[in-house]
C-alpha positions in Angstrom: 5.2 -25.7 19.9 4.0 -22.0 21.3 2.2 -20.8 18.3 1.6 -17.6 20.1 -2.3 -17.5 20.5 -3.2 -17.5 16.9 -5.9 -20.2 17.3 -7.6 -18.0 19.3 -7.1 -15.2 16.7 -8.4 -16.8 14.1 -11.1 -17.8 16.2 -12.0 -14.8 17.1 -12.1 -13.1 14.1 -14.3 -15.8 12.6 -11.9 -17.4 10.3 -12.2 -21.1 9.6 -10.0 -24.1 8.1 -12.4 -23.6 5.3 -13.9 -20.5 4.3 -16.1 -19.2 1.7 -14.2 -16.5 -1.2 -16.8 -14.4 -2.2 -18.6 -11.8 0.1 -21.4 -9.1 -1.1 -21.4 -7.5 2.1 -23.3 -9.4 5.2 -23.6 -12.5 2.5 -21.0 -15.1 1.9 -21.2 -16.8 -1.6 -20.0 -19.9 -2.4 -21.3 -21.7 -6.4 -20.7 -25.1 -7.6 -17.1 -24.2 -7.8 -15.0 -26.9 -5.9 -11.4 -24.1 -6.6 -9.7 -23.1 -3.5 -7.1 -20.7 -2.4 -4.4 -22.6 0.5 -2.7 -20.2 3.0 0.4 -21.7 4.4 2.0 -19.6 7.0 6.0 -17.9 5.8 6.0 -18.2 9.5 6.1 -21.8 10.4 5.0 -23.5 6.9 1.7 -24.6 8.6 -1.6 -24.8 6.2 -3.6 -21.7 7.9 -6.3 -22.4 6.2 -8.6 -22.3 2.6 -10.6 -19.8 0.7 -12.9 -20.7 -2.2 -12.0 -19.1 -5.3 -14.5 -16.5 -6.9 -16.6 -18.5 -9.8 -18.1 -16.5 -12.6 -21.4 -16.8 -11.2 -20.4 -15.4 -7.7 -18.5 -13.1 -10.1 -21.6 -11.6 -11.5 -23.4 -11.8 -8.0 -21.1 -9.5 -6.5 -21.0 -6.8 -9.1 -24.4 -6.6 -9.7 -25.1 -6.8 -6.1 -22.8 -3.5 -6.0 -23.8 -1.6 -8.8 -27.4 -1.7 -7.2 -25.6 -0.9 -3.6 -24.3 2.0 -5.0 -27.6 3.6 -6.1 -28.0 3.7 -3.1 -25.2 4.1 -1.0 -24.4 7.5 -3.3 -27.7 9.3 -1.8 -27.1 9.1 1.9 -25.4 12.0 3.3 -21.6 12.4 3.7 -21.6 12.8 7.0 -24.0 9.5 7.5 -21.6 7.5 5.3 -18.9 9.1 7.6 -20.5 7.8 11.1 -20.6 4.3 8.7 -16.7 4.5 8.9 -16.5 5.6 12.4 -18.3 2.4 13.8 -15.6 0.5 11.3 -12.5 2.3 13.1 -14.3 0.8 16.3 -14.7 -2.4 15.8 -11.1 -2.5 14.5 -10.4 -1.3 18.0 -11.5 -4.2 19.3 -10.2 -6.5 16.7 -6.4 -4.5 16.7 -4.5 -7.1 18.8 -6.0 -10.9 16.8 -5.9 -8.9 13.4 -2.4 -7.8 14.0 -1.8 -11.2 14.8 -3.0 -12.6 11.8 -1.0 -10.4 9.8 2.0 -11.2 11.5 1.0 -14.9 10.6 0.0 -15.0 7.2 2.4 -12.4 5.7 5.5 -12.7 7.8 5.6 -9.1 9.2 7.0 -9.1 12.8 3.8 -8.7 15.5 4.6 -5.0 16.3 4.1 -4.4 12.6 1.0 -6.3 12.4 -0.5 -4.2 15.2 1.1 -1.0 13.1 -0.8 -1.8 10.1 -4.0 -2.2 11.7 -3.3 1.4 13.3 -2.7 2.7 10.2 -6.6 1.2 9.6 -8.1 3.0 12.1 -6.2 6.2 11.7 -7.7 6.2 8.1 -11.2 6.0 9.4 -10.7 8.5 12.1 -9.6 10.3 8.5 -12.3 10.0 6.6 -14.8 10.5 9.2 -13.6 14.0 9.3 -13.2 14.3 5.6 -17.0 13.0 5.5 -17.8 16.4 6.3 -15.1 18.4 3.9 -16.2 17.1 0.6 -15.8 20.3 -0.4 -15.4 22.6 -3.9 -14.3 25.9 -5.2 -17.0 28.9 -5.6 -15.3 31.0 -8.6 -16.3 34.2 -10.1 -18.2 34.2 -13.5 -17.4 37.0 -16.0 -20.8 37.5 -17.0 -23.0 39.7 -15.0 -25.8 37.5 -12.7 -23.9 34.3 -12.9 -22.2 32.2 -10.2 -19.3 29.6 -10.9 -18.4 26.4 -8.6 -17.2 23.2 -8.8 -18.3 19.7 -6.8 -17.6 16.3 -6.6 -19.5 13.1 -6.9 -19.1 9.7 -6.1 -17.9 7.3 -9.4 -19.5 4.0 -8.5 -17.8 0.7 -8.2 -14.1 1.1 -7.1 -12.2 -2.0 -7.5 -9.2 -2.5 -4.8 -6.5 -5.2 -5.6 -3.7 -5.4 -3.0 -0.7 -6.7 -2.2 0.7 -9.2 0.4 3.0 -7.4 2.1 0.0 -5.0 3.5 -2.6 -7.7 3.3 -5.1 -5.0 5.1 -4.0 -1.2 5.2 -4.0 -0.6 1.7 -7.4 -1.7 1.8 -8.7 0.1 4.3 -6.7 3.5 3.0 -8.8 3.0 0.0 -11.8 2.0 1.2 -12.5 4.1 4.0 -11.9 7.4 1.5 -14.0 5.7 -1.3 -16.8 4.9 1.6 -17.2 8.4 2.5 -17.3 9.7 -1.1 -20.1 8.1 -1.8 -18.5 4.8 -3.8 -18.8 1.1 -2.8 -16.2 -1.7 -2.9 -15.1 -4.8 -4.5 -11.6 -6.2 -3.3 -9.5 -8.9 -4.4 -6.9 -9.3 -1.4 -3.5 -10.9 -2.7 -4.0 -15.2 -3.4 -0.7 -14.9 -0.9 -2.8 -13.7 2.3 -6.6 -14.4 1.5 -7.4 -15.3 5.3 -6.6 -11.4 6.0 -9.2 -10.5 3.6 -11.9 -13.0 5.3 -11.1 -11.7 8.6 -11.6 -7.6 7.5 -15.0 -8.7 5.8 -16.2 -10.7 8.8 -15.5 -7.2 10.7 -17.2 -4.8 8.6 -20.1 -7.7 8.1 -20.9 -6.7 12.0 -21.2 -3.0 11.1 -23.3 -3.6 7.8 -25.6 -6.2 10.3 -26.0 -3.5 12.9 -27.2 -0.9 10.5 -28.5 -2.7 8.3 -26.9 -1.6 5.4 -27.9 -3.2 1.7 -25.5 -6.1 0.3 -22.8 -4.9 -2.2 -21.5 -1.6 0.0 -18.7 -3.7 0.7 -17.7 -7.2 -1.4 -14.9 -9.7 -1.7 -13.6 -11.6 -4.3 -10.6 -14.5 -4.1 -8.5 -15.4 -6.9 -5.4 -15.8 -9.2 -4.2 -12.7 -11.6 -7.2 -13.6 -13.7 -9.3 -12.5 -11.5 -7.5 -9.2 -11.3 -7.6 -9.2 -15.2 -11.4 -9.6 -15.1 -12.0 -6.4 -12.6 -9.6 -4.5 -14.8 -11.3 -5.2 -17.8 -15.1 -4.4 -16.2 -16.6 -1.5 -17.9 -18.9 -1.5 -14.8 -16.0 -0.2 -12.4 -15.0 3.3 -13.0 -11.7 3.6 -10.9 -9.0 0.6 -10.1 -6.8 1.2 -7.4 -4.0 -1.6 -8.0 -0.8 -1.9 -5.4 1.7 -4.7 -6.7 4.6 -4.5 -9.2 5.7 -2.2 -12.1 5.3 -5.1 -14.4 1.5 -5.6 -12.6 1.1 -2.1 -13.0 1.6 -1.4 -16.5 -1.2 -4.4 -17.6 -3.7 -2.5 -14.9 -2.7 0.6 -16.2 -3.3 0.5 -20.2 -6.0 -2.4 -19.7 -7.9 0.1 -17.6 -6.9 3.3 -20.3 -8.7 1.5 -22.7 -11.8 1.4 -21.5 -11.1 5.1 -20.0 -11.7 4.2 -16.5 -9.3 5.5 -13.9 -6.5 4.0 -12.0 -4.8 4.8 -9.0 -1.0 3.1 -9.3 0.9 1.9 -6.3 4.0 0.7 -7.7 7.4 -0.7 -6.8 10.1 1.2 -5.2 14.1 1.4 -5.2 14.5 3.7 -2.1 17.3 6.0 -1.1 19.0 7.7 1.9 21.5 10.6 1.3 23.8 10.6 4.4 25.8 14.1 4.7 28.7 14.8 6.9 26.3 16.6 9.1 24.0 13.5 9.7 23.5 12.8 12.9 24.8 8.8 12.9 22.7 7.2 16.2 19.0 9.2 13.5 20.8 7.9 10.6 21.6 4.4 12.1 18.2 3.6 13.2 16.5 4.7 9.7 18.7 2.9 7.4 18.3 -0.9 9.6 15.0 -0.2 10.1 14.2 0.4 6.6 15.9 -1.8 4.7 15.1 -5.2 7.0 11.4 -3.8 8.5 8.9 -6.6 7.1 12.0 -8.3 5.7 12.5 -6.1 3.1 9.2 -6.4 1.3 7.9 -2.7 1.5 7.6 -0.3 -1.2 9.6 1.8 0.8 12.1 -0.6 2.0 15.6 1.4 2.0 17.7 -0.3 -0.9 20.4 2.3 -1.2 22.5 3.8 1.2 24.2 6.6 -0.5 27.2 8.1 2.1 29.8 11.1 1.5 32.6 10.0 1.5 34.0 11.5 4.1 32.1 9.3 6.2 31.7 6.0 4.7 33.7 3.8 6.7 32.4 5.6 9.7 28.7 4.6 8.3 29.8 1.1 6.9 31.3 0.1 10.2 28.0 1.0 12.3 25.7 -0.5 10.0 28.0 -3.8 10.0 28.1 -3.4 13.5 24.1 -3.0 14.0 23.7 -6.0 11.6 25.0 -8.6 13.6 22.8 -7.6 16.6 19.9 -8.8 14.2 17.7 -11.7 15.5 15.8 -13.2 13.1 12.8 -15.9 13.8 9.1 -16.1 14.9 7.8 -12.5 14.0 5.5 -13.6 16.8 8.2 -13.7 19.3 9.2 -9.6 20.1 12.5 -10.6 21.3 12.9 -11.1 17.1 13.6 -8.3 14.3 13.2 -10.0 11.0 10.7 -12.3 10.1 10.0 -14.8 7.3 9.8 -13.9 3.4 6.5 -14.2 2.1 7.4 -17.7 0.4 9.8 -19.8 -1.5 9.6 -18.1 -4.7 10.7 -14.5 -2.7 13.6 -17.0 -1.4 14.5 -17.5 -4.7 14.6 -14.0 -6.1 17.1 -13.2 -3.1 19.6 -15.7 -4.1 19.4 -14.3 -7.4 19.9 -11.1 -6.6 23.0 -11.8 -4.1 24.2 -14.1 -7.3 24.0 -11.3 -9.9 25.6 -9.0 -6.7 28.5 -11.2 -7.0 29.0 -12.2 -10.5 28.8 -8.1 -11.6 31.7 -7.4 -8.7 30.1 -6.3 -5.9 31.2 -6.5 -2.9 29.3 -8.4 0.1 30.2 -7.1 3.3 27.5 -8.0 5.5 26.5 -11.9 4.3 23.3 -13.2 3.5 22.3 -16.4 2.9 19.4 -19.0 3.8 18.1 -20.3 7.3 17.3 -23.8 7.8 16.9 -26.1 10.7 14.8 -25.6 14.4 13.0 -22.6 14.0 12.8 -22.0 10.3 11.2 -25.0 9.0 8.8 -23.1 6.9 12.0 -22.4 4.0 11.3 -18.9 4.3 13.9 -17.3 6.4 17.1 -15.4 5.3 19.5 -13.5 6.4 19.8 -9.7 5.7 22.6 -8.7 3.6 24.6 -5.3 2.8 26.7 -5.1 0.1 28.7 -2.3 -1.8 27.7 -1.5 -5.3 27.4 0.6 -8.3 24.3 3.0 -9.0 24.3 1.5 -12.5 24.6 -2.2 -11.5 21.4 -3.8 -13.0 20.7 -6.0 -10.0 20.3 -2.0 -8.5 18.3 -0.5 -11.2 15.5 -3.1 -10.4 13.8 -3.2 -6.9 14.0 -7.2 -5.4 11.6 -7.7 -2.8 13.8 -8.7 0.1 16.3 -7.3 3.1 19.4 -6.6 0.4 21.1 -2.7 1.3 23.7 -1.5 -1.3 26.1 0.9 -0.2 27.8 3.6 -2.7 29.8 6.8 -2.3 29.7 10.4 -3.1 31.7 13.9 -3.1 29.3 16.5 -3.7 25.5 16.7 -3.0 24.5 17.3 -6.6 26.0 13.6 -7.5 24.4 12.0 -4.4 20.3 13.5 -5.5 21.5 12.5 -9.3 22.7 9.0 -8.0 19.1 8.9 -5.9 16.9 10.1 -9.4 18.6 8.0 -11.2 16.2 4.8 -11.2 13.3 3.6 -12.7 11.1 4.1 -9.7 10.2 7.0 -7.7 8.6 6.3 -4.4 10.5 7.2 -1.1 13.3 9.5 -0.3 15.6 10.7 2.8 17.9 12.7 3.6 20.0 12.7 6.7 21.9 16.2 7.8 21.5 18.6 10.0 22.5 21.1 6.9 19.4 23.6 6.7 20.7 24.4 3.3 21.2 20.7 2.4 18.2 19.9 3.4 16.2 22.6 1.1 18.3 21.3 -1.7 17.2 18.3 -1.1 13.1 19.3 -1.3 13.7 21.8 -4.1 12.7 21.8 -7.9 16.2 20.6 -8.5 16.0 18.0 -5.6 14.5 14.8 -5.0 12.0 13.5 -8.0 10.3 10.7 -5.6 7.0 11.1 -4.6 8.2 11.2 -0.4 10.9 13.6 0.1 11.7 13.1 4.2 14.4 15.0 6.2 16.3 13.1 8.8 13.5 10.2 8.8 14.0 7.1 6.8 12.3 5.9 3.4 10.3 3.4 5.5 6.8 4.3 7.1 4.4 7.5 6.4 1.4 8.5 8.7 -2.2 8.8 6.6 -2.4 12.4 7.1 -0.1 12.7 4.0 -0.9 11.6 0.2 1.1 8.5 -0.3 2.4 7.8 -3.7 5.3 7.8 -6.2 6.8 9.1 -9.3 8.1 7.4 -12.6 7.4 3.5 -12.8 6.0 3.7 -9.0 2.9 4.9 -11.1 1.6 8.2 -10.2 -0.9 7.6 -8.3 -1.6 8.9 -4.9 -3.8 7.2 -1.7 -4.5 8.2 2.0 -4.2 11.7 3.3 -4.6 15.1 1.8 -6.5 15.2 -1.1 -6.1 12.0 -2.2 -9.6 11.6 -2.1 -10.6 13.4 -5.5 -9.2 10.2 -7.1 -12.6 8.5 -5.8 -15.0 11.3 -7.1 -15.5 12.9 -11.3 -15.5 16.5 -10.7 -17.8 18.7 -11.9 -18.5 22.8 -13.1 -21.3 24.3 -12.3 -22.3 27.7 -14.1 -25.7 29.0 -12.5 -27.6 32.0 -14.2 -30.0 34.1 -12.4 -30.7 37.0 -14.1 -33.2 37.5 -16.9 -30.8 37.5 -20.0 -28.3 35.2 -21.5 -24.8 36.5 -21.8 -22.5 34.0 -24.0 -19.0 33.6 -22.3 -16.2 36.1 -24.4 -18.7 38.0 -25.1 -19.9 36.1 -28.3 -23.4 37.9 -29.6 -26.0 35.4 -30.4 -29.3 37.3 -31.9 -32.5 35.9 -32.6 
C-alpha cells in the first residue's frame, strides 16, 4: 500500500511509535506515569503512533521550569528574541515538505493544505521578526508644565496555547511566534486528536533552543485530555490563555480564566456566509463557495456553511455548484489527484449524519447527497461525502456550526435581508461577499453591514493571510491572533508620566500645600 513517504516523514522529524508527552524545551519528560495518548490516522485508520500523557509531576516540572525561563527570556532584547524566531521560520523551511506531510496524515487535511499551514508558520515568524523591532507605544502630551506622557508594553509571563485539530500546528505558531518576541514563554497542549504534530514542532524548535543554547522552559509541551486544559485554565501562574476549539470549549476557558482575572484570547466556532449578488462574477464565486465549504473537509472555522443567493440567480448558482460537486474526488489527502480528505474521526462521522438527519426530518431539501464511504480506499470509517442542501436561516441544524462538508443554500430579494440573514447567527467569524457592485460592496463593510469579525469582497470565508488580525465576533469569542496588532494581547500595557522640573503640579490643577 503507497503510504506516500510518511515513514520517512516521521522519521525525519524525529517522531517515534512511542514518544515522550511532556517537553520543557531541549528536555523531554516522562514520570512514573504508564498514560498514553494513541494517534490513529483519519487517513487510513493506521495507529501513527503514542504520546505519554502529562503526569502531575511533569506538570509541575514544566511550569516551574517556565516561570524561571521567563525571568529570563523577558530581559533579552526584542530584536534578540526576534533573530530567536527567525532561525525558527528556517528550520521550518527545511522541515515544510515532512511536516506538511504529517499534517495531512494525522488530521486528514489534503497534502497541499498541509504544506499551506506550515506556510502560514513561517509567514508568522517572518512577522514577528519584523514586529521584534516595532514593540512600540504612544508619546502623549502632559498638561502640566515639565512633564512628558507615554505608554509601553511588557511581556505577561507564561502564555498557555491550547489548540485545535483541524490546525494541529498554525495556530500554534501564530501564537507563539508573537508571544516569543514580546518577551513571554510558552506552554502548549496540542489537541489529544493530533499529539504527533505537537512532538514533531517541539523536536524542531529543540534544534534552535540547542544551537543557542537557550534555558529550558522558553518553549514546553504538555499532552492530555480536557483536564489537562482545565488545569492550565485554572493556573494562577499563567497570565493569558489563548484557547481555539468550540463555543461550548470556549465559554468554560473563558469564565474559568475571568475568575482568576487572567486574560484570554477566544478562537471560537463559526457559521460562515457568502452573499452572491446579481453582479457576482459566477467562475470567482464558484471557486470560493467549493472551496470553502469542502477545504479540510469542512472542519475550518471558516468553512462556508451558507450560501445566500438573490434570487434572481439561484438556479443559475444551484446548477453550478451541483454541477462542480460531482467533479469532487474524495480519498487519500496524500494523493493530489484528490479534493476532500478524511474527517478527523468516527465521532465527526457521527455528528454529520445527524446533521443530514435533522436536515431532513425539519424539511430541507437535499440536493446534492451525502452520505458515508466504505470499502477500498476508505477503510479508516472516516470518509463522507459532501453534501448541499437548501434550507431555512432559522432551521436549528443552521443556527449551530457542525464540523463537516454540509453547504445550505437560501434565497433573497434585497441586500438588506441577505446581510440580516448572514448576522443572524450565533457566531461571528468570516464573511463574503461576491459582486462586482462598488456600492454593494461598501454596504457590505459598513456600520450597518457585516457583524463578523472578516468581512471579504469577492474572496471566500475560507483562508486569511497573517498580515491581518484574525478573529470573530459574538460566540466566535472576541479574541483576535496573527497580524496587525494582535500582539498587545501578549503584553499589560503601561502609563508612564515622567516629571522633570523642580515642582509638583497635581493633574486638574488640584492645589496641594504643605
Amino acid at each position: 500500500m503507497n503510504n506516500y513517504g510518511i515513514n520517512d516523514a516521521l522519521s525525519a522529524l524525529g517522531v517515534a511509535k512511542l514518544n515522550k508527552g511532556s517537553a520543557t524545551g531541549k528536555t523531554w519528560l516522562g514520570s512514573s506515569t504508564t498514560a498514553s495518548i494513541r494517534s490513529y490516522s483519519p487517513v487510513d485508520g493506521a495507529l501513527i503512533g503514542e504520546v505519554g500523557v502529562t503526569s502531575e509531576q511533569d506538570y509541575e516540572t514544566v511550569i516551574d521550569r517556565a516561570v524561571a525561563a521567563f525571568k529570563y527570556w523577558r530581559m533579552v532584547p526584542a530584536p534578540q528574541r526576534g533573530e530567536i524566531v527567525r532561525q525558527f521560520g528556517n528550520k521550518l523551511r527545511d522541515y515544510k515538505e515532512p511536516l506538511g506531510k504529517l499534517v495531512s496524515y494525522e488530521m486528514g487535511k489534503s497534502y497541499q493544505e498541509g504544506l499551506g499551514e506550515v506556510q502560514e508558520m513561517i509567514d508568522i515568524c517572518d512577522f514577528a521578526v519584523g514586529l521584534s523591532r516595532q514593540l512600540h507605544g504612544l508619546t502623549m502630551h502632559s498638561e502640566r508644565p515639565g512633564h512628558r506622557m507615554y505608554d509601553q508594553y511588557h511581556p505577561l509571563g507564561v502564555v498557555g496555547i491550547i489548540s485545535a485539530f483541524n490546525f494541529p500546528v498554525a495556530v500554534w505558531a501564530w501564537n507563539t511566534a508573537l508571544a516569543w518576541v514580546c518577551g513571554n514563554v510558552c506552554v502548549w497542549k496540542p489537541s489529544e486528536k493530533t499529539p504527533m504534530c505537537g512532538v514533531a514542532c517541539q523536536n524542531i524548535m529543540a534544534e534552535v533552543l540547542k544551537e543557542n543554547d537557550l534555558p529550558e522552559g522558553i518553549c514546553s509541551l504538555v499532552n492530555g485530555d480536557y483536564k489537562l486544559g482545565e488545569r492550565l485554565t485554572n493556573d494562577k501562574r499563567i497570565p493569558l490563555i489563548s484557547a481555539t476549539g468550540s463555543t461550548r470549549m470556549g465559554r468554560s476557558v473563558g469564565s474559568t480564566v475571568a475568575k482568576r482575572f487572567g486574560k484570554s484570547i477566544l478562537e471560537l466556532g463559526g457559521n460562515n456566509a457568502i452573499i452572491v449578488t446579481p453582479d457576482a462574477d459566477l467562475d470567482v464565486t464558484l471557486i470560493g463557495a467549493v472551496f470553502g465549504a469542502v477545504g479540510t473537509a469542512g472542519q475550518r472555522c471558516t468553512s462556508t456553511r451558507r450560501l445566500i443567493i438573490h434570487e434572481s440567480i439561484y438556479h443559475t448558482v444551484k446548477e453550478k455548484l451541483v454541477a462542480a460537486y460531482k467533479q469532487l474526488r474524495i480519498g487519500n489527502p496524500l494523493d493530489e489527484n484528490n479534493h476532500v480528505g478524511p474527517l478527523i474521526d468516527a465521532d465527526a462521522v457521527v455528528t454529520y449524519n445527524r446533521a443530514l438527519e435533522a436536515i431532513d426530518e425539519v424539511g430541507g431539501n437535499i440536493i446534492v447527497s451525502g452520505g458515508h464511504l466504505k470499502g477500498e480506499g476508505y477503510e479508516s470509517g472516516c470518509y463522507v461525502r459532501p453534501a448541499v442542501a437548501e434550507a431555512k436561516n432559522h432551521y436549528a441544524i443552521v443556527q449551530n456550526e457542525t464540523f463537516a462538508p454540509i453547504l445550505y443554500l437560501m434565497k433573497y430579494s434585497n441586500l438588506d435581508d441577505a446581510i440580516e440573514m448572514q448576522n443572524d447567527v450565533p457566531q461571528g467569524l468570516s464573511s463574503a461577499i461576491m459582486t462586482t457592485n462598488l456600492r454593494e460592496a461598501e454596504q457590505f463593510l459598513s456600520h450597518a453591514g457585516s457583524d463578523c469579525g472578516i468581512a471579504n469582497v469577492n474572496i471566500g470565508t475560507s483562508g486569511a493571510e497573517i498580515g491581518g488580525a484574525f478573529g470573530g465576533e459574538k460566540e466566535t469569542g472576541g479574541g483576535r491572533e496573527s497580524g496587525s496588532d494582535a500582539w498587545k494581547a501578549y503584553m499589560r500595557r503601561q502609563t508612564n508620566t515622567i516629571n522633570y522640573s523642580t515642582e509638583l503640579p497635581l493633574a486638574q490643577g488640584i492645589k496641594f500645600d504643605l
